[in-house]
N, CA, C and O atoms as a GROMACS GRO file, in nm:
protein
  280
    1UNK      N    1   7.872 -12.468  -7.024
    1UNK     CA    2   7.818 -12.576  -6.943
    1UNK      C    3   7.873 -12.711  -6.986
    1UNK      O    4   7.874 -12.802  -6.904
    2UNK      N    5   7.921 -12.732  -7.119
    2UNK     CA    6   7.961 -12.871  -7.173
    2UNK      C    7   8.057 -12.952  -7.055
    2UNK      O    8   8.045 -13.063  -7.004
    3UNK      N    9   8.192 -12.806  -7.031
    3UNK     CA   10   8.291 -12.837  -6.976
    3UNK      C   11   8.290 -12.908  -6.829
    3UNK      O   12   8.360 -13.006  -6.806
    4UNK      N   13   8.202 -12.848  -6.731
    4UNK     CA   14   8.136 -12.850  -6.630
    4UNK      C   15   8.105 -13.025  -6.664
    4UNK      O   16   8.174 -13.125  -6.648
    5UNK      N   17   7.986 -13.005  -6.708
    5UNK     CA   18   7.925 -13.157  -6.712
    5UNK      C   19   8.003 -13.199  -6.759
    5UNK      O   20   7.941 -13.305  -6.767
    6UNK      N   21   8.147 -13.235  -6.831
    6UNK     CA   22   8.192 -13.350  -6.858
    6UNK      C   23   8.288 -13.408  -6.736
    6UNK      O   24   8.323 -13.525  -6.718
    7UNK      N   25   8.328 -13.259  -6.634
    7UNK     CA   26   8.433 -13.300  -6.540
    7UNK      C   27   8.315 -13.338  -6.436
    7UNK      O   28   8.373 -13.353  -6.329
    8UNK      N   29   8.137 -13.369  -6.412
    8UNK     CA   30   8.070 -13.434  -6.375
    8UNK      C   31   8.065 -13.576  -6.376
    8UNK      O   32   8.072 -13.661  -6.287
    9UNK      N   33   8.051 -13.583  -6.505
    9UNK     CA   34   8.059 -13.757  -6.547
    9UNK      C   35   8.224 -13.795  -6.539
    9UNK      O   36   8.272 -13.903  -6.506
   10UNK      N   37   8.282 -13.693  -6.572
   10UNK     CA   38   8.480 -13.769  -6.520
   10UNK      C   39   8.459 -13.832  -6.341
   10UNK      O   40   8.514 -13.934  -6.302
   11UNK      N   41   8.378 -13.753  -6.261
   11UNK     CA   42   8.386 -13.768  -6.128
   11UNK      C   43   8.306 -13.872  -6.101
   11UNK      O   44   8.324 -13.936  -5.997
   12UNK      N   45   8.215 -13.903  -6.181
   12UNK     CA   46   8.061 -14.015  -6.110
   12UNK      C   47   8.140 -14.127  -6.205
   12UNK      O   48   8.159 -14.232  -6.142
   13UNK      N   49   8.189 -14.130  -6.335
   13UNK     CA   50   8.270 -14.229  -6.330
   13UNK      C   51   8.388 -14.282  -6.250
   13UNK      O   52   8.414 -14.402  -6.251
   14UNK      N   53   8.444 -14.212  -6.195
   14UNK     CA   54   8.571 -14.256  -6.091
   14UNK      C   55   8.539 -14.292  -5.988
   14UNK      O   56   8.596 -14.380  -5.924
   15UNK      N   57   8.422 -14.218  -5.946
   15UNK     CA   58   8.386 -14.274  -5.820
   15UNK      C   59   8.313 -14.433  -5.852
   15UNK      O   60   8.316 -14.532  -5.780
   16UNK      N   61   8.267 -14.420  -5.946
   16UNK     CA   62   8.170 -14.562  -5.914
   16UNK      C   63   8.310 -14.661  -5.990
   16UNK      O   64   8.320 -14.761  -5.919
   17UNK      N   65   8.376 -14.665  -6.063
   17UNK     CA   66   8.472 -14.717  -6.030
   17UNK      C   67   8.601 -14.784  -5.924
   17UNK      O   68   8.669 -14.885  -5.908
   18UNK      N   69   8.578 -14.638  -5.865
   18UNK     CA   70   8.640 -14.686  -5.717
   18UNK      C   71   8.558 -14.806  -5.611
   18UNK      O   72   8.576 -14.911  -5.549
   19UNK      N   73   8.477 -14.719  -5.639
   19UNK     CA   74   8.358 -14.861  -5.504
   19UNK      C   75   8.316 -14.953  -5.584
   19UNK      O   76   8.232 -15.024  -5.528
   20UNK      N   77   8.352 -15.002  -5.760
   20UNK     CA   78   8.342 -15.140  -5.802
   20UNK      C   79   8.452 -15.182  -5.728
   20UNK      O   80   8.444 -15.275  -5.648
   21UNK      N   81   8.563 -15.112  -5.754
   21UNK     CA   82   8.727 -15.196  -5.739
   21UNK      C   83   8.706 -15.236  -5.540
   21UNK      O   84   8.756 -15.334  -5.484
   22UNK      N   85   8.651 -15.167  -5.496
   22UNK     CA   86   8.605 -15.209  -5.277
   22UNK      C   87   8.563 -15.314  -5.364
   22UNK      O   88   8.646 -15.394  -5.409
   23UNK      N   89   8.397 -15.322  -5.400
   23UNK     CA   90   8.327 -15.478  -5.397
   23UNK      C   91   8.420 -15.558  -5.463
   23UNK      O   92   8.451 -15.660  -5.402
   24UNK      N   93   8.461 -15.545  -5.547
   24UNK     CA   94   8.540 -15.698  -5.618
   24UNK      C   95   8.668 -15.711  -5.503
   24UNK      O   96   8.691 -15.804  -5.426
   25UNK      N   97   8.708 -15.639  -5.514
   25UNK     CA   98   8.835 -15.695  -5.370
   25UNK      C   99   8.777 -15.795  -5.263
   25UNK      O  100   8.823 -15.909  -5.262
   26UNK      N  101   8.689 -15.762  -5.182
   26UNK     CA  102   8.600 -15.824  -5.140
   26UNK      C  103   8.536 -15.957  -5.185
   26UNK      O  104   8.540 -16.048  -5.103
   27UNK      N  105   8.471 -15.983  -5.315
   27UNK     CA  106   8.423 -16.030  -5.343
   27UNK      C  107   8.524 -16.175  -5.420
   27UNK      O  108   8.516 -16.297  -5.431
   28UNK      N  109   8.616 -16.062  -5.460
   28UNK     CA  110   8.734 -16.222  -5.511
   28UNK      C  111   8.851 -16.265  -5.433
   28UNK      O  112   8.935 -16.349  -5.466
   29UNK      N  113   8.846 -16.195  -5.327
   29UNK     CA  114   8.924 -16.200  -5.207
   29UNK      C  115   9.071 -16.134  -5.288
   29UNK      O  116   9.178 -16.191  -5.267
   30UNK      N  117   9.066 -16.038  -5.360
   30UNK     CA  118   9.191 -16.017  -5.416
   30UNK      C  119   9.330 -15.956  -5.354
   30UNK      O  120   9.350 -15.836  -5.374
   31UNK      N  121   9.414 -16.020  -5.290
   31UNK     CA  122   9.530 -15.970  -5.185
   31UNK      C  123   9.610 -15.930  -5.233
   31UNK      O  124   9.705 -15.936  -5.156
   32UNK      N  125   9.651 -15.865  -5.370
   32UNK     CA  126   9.736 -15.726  -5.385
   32UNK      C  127   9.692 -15.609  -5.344
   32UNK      O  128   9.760 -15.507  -5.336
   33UNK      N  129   9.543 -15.626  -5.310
   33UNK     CA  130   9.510 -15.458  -5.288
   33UNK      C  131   9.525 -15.435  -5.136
   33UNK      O  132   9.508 -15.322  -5.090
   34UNK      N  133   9.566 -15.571  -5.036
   34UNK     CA  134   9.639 -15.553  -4.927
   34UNK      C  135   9.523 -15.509  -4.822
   34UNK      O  136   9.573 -15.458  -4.722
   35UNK      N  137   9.378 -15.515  -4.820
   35UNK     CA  138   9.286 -15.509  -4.759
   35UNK      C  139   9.206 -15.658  -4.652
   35UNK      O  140   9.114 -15.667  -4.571
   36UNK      N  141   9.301 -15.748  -4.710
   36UNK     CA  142   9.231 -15.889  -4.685
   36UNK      C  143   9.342 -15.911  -4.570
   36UNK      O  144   9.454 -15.858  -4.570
   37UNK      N  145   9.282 -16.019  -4.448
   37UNK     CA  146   9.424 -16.049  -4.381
   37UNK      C  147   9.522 -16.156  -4.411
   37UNK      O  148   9.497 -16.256  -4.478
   38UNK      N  149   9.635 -16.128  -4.356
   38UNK     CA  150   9.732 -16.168  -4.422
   38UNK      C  151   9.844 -16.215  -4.290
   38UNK      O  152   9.852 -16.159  -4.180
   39UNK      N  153   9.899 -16.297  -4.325
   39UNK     CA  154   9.986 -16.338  -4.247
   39UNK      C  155  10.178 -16.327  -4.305
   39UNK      O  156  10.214 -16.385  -4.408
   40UNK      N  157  10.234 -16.280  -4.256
   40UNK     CA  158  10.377 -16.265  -4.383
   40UNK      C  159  10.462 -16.396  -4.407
   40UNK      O  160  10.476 -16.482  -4.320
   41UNK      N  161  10.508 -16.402  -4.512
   41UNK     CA  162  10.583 -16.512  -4.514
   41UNK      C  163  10.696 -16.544  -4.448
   41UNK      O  164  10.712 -16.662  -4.414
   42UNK      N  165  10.786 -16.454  -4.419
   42UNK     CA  166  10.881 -16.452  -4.301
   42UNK      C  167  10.863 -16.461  -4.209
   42UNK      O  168  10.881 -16.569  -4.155
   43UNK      N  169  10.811 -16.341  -4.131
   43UNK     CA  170  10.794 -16.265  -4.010
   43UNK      C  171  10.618 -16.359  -4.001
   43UNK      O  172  10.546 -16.329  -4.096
   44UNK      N  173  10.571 -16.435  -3.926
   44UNK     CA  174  10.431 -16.482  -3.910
   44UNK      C  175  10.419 -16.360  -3.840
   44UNK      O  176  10.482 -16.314  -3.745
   45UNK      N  177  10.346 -16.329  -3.892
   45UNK     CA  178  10.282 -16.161  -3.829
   45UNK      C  179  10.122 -16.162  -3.884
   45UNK      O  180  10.085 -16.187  -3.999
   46UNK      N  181  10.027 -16.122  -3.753
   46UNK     CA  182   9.896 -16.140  -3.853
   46UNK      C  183   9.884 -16.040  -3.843
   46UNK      O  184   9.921 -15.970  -3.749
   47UNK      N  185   9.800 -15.990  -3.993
   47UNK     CA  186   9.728 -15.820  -4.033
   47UNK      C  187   9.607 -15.907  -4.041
   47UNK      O  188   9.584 -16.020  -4.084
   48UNK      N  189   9.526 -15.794  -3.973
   48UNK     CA  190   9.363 -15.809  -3.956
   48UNK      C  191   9.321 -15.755  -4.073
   48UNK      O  192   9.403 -15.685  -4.134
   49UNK      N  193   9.171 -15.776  -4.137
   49UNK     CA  194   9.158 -15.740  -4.266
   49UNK      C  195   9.132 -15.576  -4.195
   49UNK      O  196   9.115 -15.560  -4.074
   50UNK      N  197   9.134 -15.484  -4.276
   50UNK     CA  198   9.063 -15.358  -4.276
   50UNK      C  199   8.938 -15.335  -4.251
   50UNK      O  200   8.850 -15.411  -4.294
   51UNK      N  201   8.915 -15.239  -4.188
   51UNK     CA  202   8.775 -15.168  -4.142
   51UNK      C  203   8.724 -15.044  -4.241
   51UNK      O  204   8.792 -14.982  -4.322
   52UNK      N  205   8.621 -15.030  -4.218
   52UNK     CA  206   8.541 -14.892  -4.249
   52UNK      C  207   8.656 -14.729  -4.211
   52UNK      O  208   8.683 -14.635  -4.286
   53UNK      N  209   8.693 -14.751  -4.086
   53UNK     CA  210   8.791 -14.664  -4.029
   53UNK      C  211   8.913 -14.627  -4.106
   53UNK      O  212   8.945 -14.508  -4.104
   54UNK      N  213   9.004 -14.730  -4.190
   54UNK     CA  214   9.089 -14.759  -4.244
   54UNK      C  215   9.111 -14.707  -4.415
   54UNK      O  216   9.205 -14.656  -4.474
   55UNK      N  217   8.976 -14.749  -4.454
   55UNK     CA  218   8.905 -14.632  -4.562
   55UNK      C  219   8.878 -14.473  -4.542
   55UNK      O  220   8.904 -14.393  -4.632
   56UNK      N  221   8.842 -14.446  -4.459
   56UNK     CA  222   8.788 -14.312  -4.402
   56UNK      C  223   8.948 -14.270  -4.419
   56UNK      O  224   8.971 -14.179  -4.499
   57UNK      N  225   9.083 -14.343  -4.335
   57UNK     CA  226   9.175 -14.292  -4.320
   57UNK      C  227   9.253 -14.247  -4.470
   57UNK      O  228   9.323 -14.147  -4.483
   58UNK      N  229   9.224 -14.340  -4.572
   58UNK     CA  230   9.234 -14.310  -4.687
   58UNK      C  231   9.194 -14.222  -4.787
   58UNK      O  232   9.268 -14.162  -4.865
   59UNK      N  233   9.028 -14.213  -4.778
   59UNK     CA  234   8.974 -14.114  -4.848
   59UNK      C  235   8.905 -13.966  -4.817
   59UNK      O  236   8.875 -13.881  -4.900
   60UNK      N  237   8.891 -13.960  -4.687
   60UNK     CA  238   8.836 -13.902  -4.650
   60UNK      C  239   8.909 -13.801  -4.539
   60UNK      O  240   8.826 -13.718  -4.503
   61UNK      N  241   9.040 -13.782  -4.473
   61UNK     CA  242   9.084 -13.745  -4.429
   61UNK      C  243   9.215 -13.698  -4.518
   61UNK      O  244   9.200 -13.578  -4.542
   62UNK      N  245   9.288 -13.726  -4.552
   62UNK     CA  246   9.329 -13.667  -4.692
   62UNK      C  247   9.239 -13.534  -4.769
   62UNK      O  248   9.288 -13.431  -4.814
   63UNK      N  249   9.144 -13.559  -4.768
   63UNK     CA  250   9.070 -13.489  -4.862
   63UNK      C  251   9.006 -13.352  -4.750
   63UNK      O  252   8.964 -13.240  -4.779
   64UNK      N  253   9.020 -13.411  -4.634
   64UNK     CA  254   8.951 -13.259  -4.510
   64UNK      C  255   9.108 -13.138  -4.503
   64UNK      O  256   9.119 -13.015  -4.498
   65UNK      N  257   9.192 -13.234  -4.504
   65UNK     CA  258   9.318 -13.154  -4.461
   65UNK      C  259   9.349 -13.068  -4.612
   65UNK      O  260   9.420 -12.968  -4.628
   66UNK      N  261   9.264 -13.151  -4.720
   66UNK     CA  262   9.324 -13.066  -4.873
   66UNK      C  263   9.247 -12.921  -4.852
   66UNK      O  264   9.291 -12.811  -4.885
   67UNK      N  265   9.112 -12.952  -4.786
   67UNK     CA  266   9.036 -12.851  -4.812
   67UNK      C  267   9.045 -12.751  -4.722
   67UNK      O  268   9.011 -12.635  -4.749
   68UNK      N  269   9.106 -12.799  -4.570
   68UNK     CA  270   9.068 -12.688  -4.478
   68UNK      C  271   9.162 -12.612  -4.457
   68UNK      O  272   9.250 -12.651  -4.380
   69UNK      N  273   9.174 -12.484  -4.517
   69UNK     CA  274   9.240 -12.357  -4.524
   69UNK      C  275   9.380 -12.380  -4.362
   69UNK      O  276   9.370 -12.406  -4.242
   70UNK      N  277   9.483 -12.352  -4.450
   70UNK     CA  278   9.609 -12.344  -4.307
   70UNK      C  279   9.564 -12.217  -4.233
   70UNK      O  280   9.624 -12.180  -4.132
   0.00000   0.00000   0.00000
């Protein structure tokens, strides 16, 4: 059981790591992580900030196609 519970707390730490690193992006407006909008320096091109949708496309769809049998 040790083994188990430690790859528990490996997972509830990463995760709550991950959704610190969402709020602070957010919160310090930090634009390397490329979530904030942005306009380019060349090309004036506007990127809208990201949605809920845009995440999903990241974490959560990735992860259906890992699981669901070919």
């Amino acid at each position: 059981m040790g083994a188990r519970r430690r790859w528990v707390t490996i997972g509830v730490l990463v995760l709550v790591g991950l959704i610190g690193l969402i709020f602070a992006e957010y919160w310090f407006n930090w634009d390397w992580t490329g979530f904030n909008e942005h306009i380019g320096p060349r090309v004036p091109q506007y990127q809208p900030t990201k949605t809920l949708w845009d995440w999903l496309q990241l974490l959560v769809i990735p992860s259906v196609h890992h699981l669901t049998p070919l």
